[in-house]
N, C-alpha and C positions, 0 to 999 in steps of 0.2 A: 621599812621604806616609806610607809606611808605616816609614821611620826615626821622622818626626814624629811621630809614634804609640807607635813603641816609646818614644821621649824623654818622651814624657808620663805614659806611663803608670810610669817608669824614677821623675820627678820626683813621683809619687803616692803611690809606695812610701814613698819616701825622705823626703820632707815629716813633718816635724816641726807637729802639731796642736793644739792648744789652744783654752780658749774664754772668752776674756776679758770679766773683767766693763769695764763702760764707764766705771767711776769706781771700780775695786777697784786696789788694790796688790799688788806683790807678783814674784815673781821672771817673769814671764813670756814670751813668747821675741817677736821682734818681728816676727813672720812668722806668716804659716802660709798652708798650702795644700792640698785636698782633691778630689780626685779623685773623681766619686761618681754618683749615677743606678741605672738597676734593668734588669734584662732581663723581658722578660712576654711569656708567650704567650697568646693568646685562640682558644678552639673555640666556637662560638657556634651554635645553632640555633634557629630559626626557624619557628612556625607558619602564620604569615602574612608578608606584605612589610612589612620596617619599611623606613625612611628614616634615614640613609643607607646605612647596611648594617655595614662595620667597629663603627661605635655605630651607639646610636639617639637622636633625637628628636622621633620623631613616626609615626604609624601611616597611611603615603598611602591615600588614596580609591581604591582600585582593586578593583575589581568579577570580577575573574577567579578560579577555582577552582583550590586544588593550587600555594598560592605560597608552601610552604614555601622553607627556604633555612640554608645552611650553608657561615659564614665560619670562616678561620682564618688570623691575621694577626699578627705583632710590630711592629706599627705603634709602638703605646704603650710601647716601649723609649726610655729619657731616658738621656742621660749631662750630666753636671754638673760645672762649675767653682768651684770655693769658696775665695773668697782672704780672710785679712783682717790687716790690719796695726795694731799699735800704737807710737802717740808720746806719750808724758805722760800723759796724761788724754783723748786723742784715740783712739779707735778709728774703724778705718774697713775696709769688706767690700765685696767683688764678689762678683758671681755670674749664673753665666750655666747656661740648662738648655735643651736641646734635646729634642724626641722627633719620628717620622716619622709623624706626622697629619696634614701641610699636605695640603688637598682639591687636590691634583694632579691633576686627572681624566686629564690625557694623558699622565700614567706607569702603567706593570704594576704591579698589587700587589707586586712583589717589588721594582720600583725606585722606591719611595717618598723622596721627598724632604725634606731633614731642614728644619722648622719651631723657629722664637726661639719658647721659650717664656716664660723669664727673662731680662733681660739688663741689672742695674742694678749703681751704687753705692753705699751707704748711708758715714755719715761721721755723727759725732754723742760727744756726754761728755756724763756724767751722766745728767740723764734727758730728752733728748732726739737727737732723728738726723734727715737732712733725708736721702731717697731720690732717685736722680732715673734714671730710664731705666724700663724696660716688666716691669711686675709684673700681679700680681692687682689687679681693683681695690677701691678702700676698703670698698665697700658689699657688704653682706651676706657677710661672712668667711668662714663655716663650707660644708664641700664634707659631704655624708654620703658611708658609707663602702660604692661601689658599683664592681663589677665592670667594668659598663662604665665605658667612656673619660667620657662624657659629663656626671656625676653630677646627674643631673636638669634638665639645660638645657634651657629649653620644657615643661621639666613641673615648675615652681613653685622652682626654682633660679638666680636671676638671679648677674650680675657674671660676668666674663671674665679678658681681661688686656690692656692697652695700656699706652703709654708714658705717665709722669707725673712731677711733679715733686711730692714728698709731705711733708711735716713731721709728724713724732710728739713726741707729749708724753706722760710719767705722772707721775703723785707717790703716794705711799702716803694710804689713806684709814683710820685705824685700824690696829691690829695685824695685820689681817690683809687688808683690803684695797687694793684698787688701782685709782686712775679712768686714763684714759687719754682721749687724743685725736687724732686722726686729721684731715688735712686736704691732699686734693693739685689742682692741676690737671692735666688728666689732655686727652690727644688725645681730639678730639671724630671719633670713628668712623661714619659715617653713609654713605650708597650718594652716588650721583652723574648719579639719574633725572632734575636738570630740563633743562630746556632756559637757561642762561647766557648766550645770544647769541654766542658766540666759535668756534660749529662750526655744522657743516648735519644734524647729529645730534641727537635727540631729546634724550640726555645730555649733561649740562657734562663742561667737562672737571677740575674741579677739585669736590671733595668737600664737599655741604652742611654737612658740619660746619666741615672748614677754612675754609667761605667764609664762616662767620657772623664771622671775624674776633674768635675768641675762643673760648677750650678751654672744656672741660666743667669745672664742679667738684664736687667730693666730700666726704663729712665725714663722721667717727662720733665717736662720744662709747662709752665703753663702762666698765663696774665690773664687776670680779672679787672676788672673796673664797673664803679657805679653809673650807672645813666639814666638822671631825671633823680626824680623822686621813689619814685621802685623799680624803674630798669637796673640790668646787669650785663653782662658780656663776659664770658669767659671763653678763650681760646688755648687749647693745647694741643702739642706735638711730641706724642712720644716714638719707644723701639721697643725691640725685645734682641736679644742672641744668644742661643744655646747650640749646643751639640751634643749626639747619641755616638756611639762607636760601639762595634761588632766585630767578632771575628775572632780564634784561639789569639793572638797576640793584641786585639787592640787597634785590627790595622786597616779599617775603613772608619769613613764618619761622615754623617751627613748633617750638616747644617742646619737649624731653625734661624728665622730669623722675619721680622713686621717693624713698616715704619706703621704710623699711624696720627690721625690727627681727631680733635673733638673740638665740638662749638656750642658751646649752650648760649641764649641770649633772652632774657627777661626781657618784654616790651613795655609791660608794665601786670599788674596786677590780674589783667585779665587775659593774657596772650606771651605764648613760650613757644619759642624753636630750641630744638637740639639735635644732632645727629653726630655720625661717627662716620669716616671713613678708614679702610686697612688695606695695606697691598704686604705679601711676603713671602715664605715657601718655609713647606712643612709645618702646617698649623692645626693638625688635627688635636693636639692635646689642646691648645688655645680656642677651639670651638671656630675652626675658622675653616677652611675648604672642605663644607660639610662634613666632615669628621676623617677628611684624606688628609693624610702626610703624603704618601709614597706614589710615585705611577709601579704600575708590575716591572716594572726592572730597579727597581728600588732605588730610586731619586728621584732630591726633594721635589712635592708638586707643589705648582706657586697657586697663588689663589688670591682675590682682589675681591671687594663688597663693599657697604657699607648700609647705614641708614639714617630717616631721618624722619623726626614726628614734630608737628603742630598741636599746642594744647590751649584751650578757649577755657576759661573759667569764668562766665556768664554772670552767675552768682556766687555766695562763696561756700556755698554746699554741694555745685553740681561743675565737675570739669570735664569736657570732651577730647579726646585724645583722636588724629589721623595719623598715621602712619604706615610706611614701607621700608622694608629691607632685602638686599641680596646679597647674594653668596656665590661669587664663577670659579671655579678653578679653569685652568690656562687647559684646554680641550689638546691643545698644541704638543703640551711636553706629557701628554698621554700616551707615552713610549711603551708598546708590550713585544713579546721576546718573538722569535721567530718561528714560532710555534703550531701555528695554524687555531689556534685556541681564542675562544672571545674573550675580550675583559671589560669591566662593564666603569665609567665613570659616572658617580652622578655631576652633572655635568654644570645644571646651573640648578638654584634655590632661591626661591621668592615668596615673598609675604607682603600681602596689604592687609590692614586691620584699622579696627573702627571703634572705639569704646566709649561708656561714660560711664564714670565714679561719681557716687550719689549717698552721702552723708547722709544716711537714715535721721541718729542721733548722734552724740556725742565721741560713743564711742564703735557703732556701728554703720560699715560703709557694705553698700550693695554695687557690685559691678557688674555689667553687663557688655559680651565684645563678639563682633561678630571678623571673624579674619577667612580668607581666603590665601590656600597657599595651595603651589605649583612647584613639583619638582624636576627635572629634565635630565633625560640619561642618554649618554652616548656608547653603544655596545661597539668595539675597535677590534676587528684581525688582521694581523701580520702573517701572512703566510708567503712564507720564500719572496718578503720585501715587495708582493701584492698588498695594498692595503686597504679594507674595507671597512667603511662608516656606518650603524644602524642607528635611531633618533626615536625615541618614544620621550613624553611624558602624562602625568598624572595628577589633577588638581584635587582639593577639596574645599567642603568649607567645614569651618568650627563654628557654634553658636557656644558659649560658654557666662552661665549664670555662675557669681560668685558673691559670697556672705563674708566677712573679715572683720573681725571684735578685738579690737587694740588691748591688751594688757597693759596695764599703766601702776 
């Protein structure tokens, strides 16, 4: 293993790099290959318990006194593969990214086990290229620029990453513009609670989503343009639609589905807005109604958020990030059975955060982020069509020191 290692990293050096246009000419090599990824440390402190601890997405319901808490982990270390080849007018790229986040619970923080983060082809001329293997997905593009691992998941930041089979298009729109378009089938990710007939366990043994017998699909439409000298504008509007089905024949289903829109806008050099907005139902696999799909009578919960950051680059080594995001699902279609039993929604998720990234050297940036988040539960009984509302929530804050060494 550790020959294989020195041979790789031997073959990283040594690689010859380039970056070819898709329809440009010219003398270029017909290879290339890139070695690449980051190293990061994270010190993280804690006022209260957040969930799950390394990141966060969410502030648990817990009633106890004195829960502060202090992590310090290189989980969020990626190392990457970057291949891409040229024939004629034919380009074509790999690329695969690992980092050690997989929720292992029964390994030691220090034997973390390495998680596919990326792992596609892309292959395309001129101005189009068809993906196919486990990327980001189409909807809602934009990450803000946050310390934690998490970059707002559950708190107004939808989309993840799975496997998909994707098609891109662009064409110029004016001098300075650009529309484009996006469209993949994409693995329908969804849990595997019902009961299918084919076990004596409560879950199937095969995945509502695979079993509806049909992938999820995606799509954006998006227009960019230049403005000024280093301004930019990019706007887009995408969707999502899938379906899960249960039952010995196949004979319920419940719907996913998100419209969604993104705005990034360069002002110039020193000054960035971007945020996202999502409205939809059943988006727990999407990071999206805190981690609900379902109300207790099982259908879809809708859920609406979004977010949005300010960034100041003063100098061109030090830039300040503000930001906020939220995360509501609909309190309203919090529907539970007749039961006389509580059920708990988390009901609303919110973050403000504050950072700045600070170019030590070259190839060494120190961040520092201080975020405040709040989460809100709403505890609901149904008895004999009596119904009663209970409200609690729970804040914290994060101070979080972070070191990150670019591989090049």
């Amino acid at each position: 293993m550790r020959h294989c290692l020195m041979m790789l990293v031997t073959l990283a050096l040594v690689a010859t790099i380039s970056a070819p246009s898709l329809c440009g000419e010219g003398e270029e090599k017909d290879f290339g290959f890139k070695f690449g990824g980051f190293l990061k440390t994270d010190l993280m402190y804690d006022t209260n318990r957040l969930y799950p601890g390394n990141y966060v997405l969410y502030v648990p319901a817990y009633t106890g006194e004195n829960n502060n808490e202090f992590f310090l982990t290189a989980r969020e270390s990626r190392l990457s593969l970057d291949f891409w080849w040229k024939e004629e007018a034919w380009t074509t790229t790999a690329y695969m990214e690992l980092d050690w986040q997989n929720d292992n619970t029964a390994a030691a923080e220090n034997k973390a086990a390495p998680m596919i983060r990326h792992a596609y082809l892309k292959f395309g001329k001129c101005n189009w290229t068809i993906l196919a293997g486990q990327t980001s997905d189409v909807i809602s593009p934009l990450v803000p620029a946050t310390a934690n691992y998490t970059v707002l998941w559950d708190q107004g930041n939808i989309g993840y990453r799975r496997a998909q089979l994707r098609f891109s298009t662009w064409k110029q729109a004016g001098e300075k513009g650009k529309l484009s378009f996006d469209a993949a089938l994409t693995r329908n990710i969804t849990g595997n609670l019902w009961d299918d007939g084919d076990s004596d366990d409560t879950k199937g043994s095969v995945e509502d989503g695979a079993d509806a017998g049909m992938p999820a699909v995606q799509g954006r439409l998006g227009f960019g343009t230049k403005m000024g000298e280093a301004g930019k504008f990019d706007l887009g509007l995408s969707g999502h639609f899938g379906r899960e089905t249960y039952g010995t024949e196949d004979d319920t289903s419940i719907d996913s589905w998100s419209f969604n829109t993104d705005l990034a806008v360069v002002v110039n050099s020193k000054v960035g807005l971007k945020g996202e907005f999502f409205l939809g139902e059943n988006l727990g696999q999407y990071l999206g109604g805190i981690g609900q799909s379902l109300n207790p009578v099982n259908e879809a919960l809708p859920a609406m958020g979004g977010w949005a950051m300010l960034s100041l680059t003063p100098k061109p080594r030090v830039t300040f990030n503000i930001g906020y995001g939220f995360d509501d699902p609909d309190e309203a279609e919090w529907k539970c059975p007749d039961d006389a039993e509580s059920y708990v929604l988390k009901d609303m998720n919110s973050e403000f955060f504050g950072n700045v990234f600070y170019n030590v050297n070259k190839n060494v940036q120190a961040i520092f982020e201080v975020a405040w988040m709040k989460t809100e539960y709403l505890s609901r009984t149904n008895d004999g069509g009596d119904i009663t509302d209970a409200t609690d929530d729970f804040d914290a804050l994060r101070f979080q020191l972070a070191f990150k060494c670019a591989i090049k």
